[in-house]
Each structure stands twice: as C-alpha cells, then as structure tokens.
C-alpha positions in Angstrom: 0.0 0.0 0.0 1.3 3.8 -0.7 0.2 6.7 0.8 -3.4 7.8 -0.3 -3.5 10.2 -2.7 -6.7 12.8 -3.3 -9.9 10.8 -4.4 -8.7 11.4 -7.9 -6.7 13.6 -10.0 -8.7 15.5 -13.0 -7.6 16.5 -16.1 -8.8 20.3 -15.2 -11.3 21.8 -12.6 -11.9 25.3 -12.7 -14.2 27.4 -10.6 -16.4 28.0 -12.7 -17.8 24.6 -12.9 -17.9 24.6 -8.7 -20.4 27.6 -9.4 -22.5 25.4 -11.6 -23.1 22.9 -9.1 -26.3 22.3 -7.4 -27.4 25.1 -4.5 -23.8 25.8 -4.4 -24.5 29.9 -4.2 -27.1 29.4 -1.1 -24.4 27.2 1.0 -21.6 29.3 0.0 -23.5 32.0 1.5 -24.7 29.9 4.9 -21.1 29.1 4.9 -19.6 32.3 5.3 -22.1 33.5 7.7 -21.4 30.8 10.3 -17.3 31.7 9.7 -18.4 35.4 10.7 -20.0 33.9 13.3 -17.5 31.9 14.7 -14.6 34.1 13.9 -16.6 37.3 15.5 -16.2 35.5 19.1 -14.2 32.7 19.4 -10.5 34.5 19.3 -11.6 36.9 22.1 -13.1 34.1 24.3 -10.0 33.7 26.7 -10.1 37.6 26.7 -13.9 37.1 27.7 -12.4 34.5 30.5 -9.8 36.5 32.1 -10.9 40.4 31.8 -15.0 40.0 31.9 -15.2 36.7 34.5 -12.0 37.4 36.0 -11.1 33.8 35.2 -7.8 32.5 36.3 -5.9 30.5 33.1 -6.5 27.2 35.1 -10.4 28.3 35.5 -10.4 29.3 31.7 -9.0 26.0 30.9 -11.4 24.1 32.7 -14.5 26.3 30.9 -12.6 25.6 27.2 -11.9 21.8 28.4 -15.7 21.5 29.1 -17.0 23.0 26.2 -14.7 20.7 24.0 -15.8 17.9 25.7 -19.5 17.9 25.7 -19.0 19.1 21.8 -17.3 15.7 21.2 -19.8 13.8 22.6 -22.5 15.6 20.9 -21.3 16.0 17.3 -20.4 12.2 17.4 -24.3 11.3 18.6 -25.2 13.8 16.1 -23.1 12.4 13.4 -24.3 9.1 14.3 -28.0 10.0 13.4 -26.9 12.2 10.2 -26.4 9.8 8.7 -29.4 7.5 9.0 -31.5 10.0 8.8 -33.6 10.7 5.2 -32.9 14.7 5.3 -30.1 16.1 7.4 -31.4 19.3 7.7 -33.1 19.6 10.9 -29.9 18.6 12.6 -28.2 21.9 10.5 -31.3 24.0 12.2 -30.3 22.3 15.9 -27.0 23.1 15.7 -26.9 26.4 14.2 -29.9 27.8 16.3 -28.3 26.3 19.7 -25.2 27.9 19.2 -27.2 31.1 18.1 -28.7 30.5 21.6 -25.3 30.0 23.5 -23.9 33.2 22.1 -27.3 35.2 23.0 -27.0 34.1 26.8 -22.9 34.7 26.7 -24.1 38.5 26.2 -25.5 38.6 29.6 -24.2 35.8 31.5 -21.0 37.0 33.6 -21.5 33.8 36.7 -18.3 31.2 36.0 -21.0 28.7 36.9 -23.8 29.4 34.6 -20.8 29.8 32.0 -19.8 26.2 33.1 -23.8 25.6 31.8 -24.1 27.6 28.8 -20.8 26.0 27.6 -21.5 22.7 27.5 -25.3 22.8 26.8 -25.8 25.5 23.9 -21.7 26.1 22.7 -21.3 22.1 22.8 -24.3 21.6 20.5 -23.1 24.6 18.3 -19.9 22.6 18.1 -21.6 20.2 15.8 -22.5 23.1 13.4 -19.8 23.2 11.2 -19.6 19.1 10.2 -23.1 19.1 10.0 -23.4 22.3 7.4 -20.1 20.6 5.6 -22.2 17.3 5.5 -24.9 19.3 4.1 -23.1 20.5 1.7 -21.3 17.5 0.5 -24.5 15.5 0.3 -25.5 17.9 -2.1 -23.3 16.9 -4.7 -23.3 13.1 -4.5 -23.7 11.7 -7.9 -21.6 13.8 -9.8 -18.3 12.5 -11.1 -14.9 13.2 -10.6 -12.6 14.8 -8.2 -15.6 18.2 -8.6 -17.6 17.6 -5.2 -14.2 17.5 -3.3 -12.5 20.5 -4.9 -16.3 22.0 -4.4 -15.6 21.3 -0.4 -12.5 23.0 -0.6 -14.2 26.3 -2.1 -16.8 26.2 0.6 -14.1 26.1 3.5 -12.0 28.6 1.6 -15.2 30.8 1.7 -15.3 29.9 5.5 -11.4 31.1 6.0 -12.5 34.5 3.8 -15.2 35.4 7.0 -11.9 34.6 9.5 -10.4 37.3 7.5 -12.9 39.9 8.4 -14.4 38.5 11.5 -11.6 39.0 14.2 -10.8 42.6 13.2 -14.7 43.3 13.1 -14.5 41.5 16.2 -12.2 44.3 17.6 -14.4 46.8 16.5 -17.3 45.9 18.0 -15.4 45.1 21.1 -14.3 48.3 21.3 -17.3 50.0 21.1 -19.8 48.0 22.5 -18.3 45.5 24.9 -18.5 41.6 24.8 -22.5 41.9 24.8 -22.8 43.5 21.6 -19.8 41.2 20.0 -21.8 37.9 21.1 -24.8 39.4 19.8 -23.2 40.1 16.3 -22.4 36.3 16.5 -25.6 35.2 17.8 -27.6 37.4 14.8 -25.0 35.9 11.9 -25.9 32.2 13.4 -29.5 33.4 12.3 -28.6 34.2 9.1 -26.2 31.0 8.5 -29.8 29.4 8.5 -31.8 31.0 6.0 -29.6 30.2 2.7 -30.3 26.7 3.9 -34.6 26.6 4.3 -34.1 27.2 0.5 -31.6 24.0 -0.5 -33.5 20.7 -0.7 -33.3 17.7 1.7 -30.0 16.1 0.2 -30.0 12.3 -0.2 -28.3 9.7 2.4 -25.3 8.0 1.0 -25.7 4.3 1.6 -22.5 3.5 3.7 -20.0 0.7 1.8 -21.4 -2.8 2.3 -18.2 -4.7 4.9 -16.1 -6.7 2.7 -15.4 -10.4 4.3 -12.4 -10.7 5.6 -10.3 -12.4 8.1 -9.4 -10.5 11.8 -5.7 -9.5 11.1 -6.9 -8.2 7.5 -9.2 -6.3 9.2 -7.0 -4.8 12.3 -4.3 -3.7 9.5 -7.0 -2.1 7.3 -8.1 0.0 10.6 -4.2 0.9 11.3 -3.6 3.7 8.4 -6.9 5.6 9.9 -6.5 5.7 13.2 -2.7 6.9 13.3 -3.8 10.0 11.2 -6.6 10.2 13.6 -3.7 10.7 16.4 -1.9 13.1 14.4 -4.6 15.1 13.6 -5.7 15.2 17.5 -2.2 16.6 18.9 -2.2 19.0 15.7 -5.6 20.0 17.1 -4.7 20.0 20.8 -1.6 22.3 19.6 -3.8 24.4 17.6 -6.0 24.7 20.2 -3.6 26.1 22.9 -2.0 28.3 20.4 -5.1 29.8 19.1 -6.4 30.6 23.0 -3.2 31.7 24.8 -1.9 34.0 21.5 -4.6 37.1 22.2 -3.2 36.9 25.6 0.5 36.5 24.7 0.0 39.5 22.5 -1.6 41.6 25.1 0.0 40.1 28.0 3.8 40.1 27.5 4.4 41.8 24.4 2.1 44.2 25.9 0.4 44.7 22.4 -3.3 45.8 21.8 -6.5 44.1 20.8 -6.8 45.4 17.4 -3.0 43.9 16.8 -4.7 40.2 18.0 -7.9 40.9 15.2 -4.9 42.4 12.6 -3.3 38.5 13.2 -5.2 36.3 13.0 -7.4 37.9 10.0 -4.2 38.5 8.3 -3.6 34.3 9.0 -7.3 34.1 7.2 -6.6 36.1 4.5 -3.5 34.2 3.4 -4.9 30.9 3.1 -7.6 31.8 0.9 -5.2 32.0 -2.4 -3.1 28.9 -0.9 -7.0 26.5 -0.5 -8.0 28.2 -3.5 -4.6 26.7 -5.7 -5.7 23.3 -4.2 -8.9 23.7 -5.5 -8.0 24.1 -9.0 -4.7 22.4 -9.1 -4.5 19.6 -11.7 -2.3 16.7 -9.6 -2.3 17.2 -5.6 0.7 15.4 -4.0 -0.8 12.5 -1.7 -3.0 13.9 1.5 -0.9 12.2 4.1 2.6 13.3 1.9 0.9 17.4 2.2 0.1 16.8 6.1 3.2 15.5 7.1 5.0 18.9 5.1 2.1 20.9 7.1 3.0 19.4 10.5 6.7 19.9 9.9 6.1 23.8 9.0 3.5 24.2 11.9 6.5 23.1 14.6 8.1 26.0 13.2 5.2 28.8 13.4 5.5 27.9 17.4 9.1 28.2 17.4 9.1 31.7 15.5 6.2 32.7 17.9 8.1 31.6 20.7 11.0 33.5 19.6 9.0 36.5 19.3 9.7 39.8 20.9 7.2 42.0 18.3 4.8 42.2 15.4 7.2 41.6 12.8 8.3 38.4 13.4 4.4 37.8 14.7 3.6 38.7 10.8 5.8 36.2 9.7 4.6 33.6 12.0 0.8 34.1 10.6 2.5 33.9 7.3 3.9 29.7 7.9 0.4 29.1 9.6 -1.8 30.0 6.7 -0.2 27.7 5.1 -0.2 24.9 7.4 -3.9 25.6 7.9 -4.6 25.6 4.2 -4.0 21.9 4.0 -4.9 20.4 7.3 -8.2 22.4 7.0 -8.4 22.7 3.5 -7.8 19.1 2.3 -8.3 17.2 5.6 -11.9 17.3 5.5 -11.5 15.4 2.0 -9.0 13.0 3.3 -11.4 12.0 6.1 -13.9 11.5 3.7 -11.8 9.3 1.7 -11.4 7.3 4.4 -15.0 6.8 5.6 -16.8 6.0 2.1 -20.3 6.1 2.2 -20.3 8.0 5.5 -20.1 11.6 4.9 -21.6 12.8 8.4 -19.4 10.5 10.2 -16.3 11.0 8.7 -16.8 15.0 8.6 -17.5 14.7 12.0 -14.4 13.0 12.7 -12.0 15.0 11.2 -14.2 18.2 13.0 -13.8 16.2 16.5 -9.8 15.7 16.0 -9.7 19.4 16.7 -12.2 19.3 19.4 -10.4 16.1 21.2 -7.2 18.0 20.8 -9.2 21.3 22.4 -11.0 19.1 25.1 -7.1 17.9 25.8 -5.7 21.3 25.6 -7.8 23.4 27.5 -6.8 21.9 31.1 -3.2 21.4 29.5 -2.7 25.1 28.5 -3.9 26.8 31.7 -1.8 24.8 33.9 1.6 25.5 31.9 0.2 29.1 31.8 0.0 29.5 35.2 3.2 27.7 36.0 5.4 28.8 33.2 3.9 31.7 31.4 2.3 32.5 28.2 5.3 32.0 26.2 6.3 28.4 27.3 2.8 27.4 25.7 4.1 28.2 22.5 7.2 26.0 23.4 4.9 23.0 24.5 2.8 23.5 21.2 5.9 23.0 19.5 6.7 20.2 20.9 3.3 18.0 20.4 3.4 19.2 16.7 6.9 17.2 16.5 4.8 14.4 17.7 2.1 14.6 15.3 4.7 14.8 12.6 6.3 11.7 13.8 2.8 9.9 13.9 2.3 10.4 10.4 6.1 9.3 9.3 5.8 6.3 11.6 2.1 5.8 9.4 4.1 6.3 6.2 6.6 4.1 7.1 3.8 1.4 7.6 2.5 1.5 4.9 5.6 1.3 3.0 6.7 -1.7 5.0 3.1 -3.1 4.0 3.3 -2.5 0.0 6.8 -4.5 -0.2 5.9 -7.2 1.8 
C-alpha cells in the first residue's frame, strides 16, 4: 500500500464549474455567515475568561476543556443519526440555532457557573454546526463524477477562512465599542442568518454506507491501522492548535504588551492568506498524496510555534501568521477530504471525525494550556505546542513508514 493520494486527480477543474453545481451559491453564503459567526467571538473568548469573569488561566481552561468535551460527545451522537437520517437538515437547524442560543445568553451571563452551563449545553451543541453544514453540503453533490464535489468542499471552506479574514478585526471593533454583549450578539444574529440560505436548498439524499467486505481478523486490524494513526496526528495538531489559538490574544496583550486590534490584525491577516493557498488546491490539476501534504504541514506548523516563541514584536508575529496559513490551508483545507476518503459512504461521520480531532485535541488542551500558563507563562505554551506538533509529525512518518513496509511485503 502507498500513501493515499486525493480521491482522484482530473484532467482540469476550474471554478467556474464549482459555481455550476447544485445550490452551491445558497451554501456558500450559509457558509460564510457561520465563519463570521465563529470568527466574531471565538478569538476573544479567553479575553472574555480573564478580563470579563476574571477567570484564572487554570479556570479558563477548565471552561474551554468543558466545552470541548461535551461538543465531542454531541457531534459524534449527532453524526451518528446524520447519517441515517432521510434529510439532514433539521440537525443543521439544531445546531446552528443552539449555538445562536449559547452566544445570546454569553451576552448577559458574567456567573463562571452558569458559564460552566451555557458552555457545554448551547456552545457544545453549536460545536456540531460546522460538520453538519459541511455534510450538508457534500450531500448535495453526491452523484456527480470526478474529483468536482471535493474541490467544491475545498471552495466552501476557503469561503469559510475568507469570514476569518474579516471576523476577528470586526470583532475588535465591535469590542471596542460596544463590549462583549454587543460582540456575542453580532455572533448570535449571523448564526440566524447561516440558516436562511439553507430553508431554501432541498433535503439532500443519504449516501448508503460501503457494504463490509469479508475478511479475516488480522486483514481487518491492519486495514483499521492507516486511519487511526492520522486520527492521532490530527488530535495533537488540534490539541496544539487549540492552545495556540487561545493563549496567542493573551500572549500579544499580555507580554508583548500589544493591543486588541494587533490580536484581530493576526489572525485575519492568517485568514486572509490561506484563501489563495485553498484556492490553488482547489484548481490544481495533480495534488501530492494527502498524508505526503500533512506530514509537510505538520513539519512547517513546529516551526510557526518556534518563530512565535521566539518572538519579541509584530514583525516576526507577521511572519509567524505567514507559515500558519499555510499549514492551515491543508490540514483544513484538504483534511476534511481525506477524512472522507477514508469513511466512504459515511459523509456525516467521517466530517464529524475530522471536525472532533480538533475538538479532542481542544477538550485535551484546554486543562493542558492553563496549567503551563500559570506555571510557566504564556510564552512556554508556545514552546509545549511545538513540541506535540513534533509528535504529530512523527505519527504520520511512523504511518508512512507502515504502509511502506506493507506495499513491499
């Protein structure tokens, strides 16, 4: 066996035919609200934590460890039902208005115990939102040949990358002005209006899963092997992501004493430069192999958390957003699509799963991040982030290296 490549390799794809597909305009549009909405909120959350609760970084990483947790659990149950059910989009509607909920009752709700409620309850279930719309989405285009519906996903989540770009310095804004009630109220309203493109696009057929194959036990454990090591991988990319995505508003205004506007300027700037890097996947003629482009993507990921760890300024910080666009172009980009190809048949599953890698690796990192804050300081996060990205990269070459051994036996 080699290393899997993309689900196939077309002689051209060009944009213009993803704008031809089926309802694409209507979930292009439901996508990009629910990145606003996401993107409004979440980078300010630890900022939420510490200067409006008065959170310490352990409490804050018990509140982000609780909220990853119950959204495992529920977008896995969820997941589970997607795809079984005839029409998927109720579970969009759940999703999307109980985050729209959660963000509502964040506007008023300043208790660290009725956060420790709203967390789990309404933000958990909101979790679920983006597999689910993704699912959505890619139901819409079964039956239609070629290597189309994938590059099609990738459009949709460079569309969702293209709100990140204006949703953390709008974010600011609204911060600035009108406090965290009015920012988790923008979020709650753009969860509203993720929903309507969606009433219009027709229930979406069920994808039978793949009938099992006979075959003997040992067949079977080595046919699991090459999908739950990237599994791993794509856990401690997440759990590093996750800590690095939380503790970097409060590294900037913390100890490089920097402002909020410089922490929207960042990570929009991040957003902004993976659009044209998802955008050359999506149109690019031959892709290396998916697990070939994750294990560059890891390797270039240890060395965003080095340069931030290293960094005394914005100019190196500029740099650093530079090496994570691209990183997050393929993990993000294409790894929804390598999931996929793993799980045929099971598009809510397999969605799911590559959505609750990042949300195991948040559930792990939430507890993990506040303690070596506390203990260490902000900057030795970016050190320990390093540091399980190393180990994700040497998942995957230890899963290359299996499945080498495996083709030339």
């Amino acid at each position: 066996m080699t290393e899997l490549a993309p689900t196939s390799n077309p002689p051209s794809v060009r944009l213009a035919d993803v704008w031809r597909l089926p309802h694409v305009l209507g979930l292009a549009v439901s996508v990009l609200f629910l990145g606003l909405a996401t993107s409004l909120a979440f980078p300010y959350m630890a900022l939420f934590g510490v200067n409006q609760v008065h959170m310490t970084p352990l409490q804050l990483g018990i509140f982000l460890t609780v909220n990853a947790v119950s959204g495992v659990l529920i977008s896995t149950g969820l997941a589970r039902l997607s795809d079984r059910l005839p029409d998927r989009k109720p579970l969009v509607f759940l999703t999307l208005g109980a985050a729209m909920v959660g963000y509502s009752l964040l506007s008023v709700a300043r208790s660290y115990p009725a956060l420790l409620l709203i967390g789990p309850v309404f933000l958990g279930t909101g979790a679920a939102a983006f597999p689910q719309v993704f699912a959505f989405a890619r139901a819409q285009f079964v039956g239609v040949a070629g290597a189309l519906p994938d590059r099609a996903i990738t459009v949709l989540r460079s569309i969702f990358s293209l709100a990140w770009v204006v949703g953390p310095g709008v974010g600011a804004l609204v911060l600035a002005r009108l406090d965290f009630r009015g920012l988790f109220l923008l979020a709650a309203g753009c969860f509203v209006l993720a929903v309507l493109p969606i009433l219009r696009v027709p229930r979406a057929p069920v994808e039978a899963p793949a009938p099992p194959s006979p075959a003997d036990p040992q067949e079977e454990t080595a046919a699991r092997q090459p999908f739950f090591r990237p599994a791993l991988a794509f856990v401690l990319y997440g759990m590093s992501m996750s800590m690095g995505m939380s503790m970097f508003p409060l590294f900037i205004t913390k100890v490089l004493h920097g402002t909020d506007s410089q922490v929207g300027f960042l990570v929009g700037l991040c957003a902004l430069l993976e659009i044209p890097f998802m955008l050359a996947f999506a149109v690019t003629r031959r892709l290396p192999p998916l697990a070939r482009m994750v294990k560059y993507a890891l390797a270039l990921f240890a060395l965003h958390f080095a340069l931030v760890y290293l960094s005394q300024g914005m100019p190196l910080l500029v740099v650093t957003q530079a090496v994570r666009a691209a990183v997050l172009a393929v993990t993000a980009g294409l790894g929804m699509a390598y999931f996929q190809e793993l799980m045929p048949g099971r598009i809510g599953a397999a969605t799911t799963l590559f959505a609750n890698t990042t949300n195991v690796g948040s559930m792990l990192a939430g507890i993990v991040s506040g303690a070596c804050a506390q203990l260490f300081g902000y900057r030795a996060v970016f050190l320990l982030c390093g540091l399980l990205t190393l180990g994700a990269w040497l998942v995957m070459q230890s899963f290359a290296r299996r499945r080498t051994l495996s083709a030339n036996a």
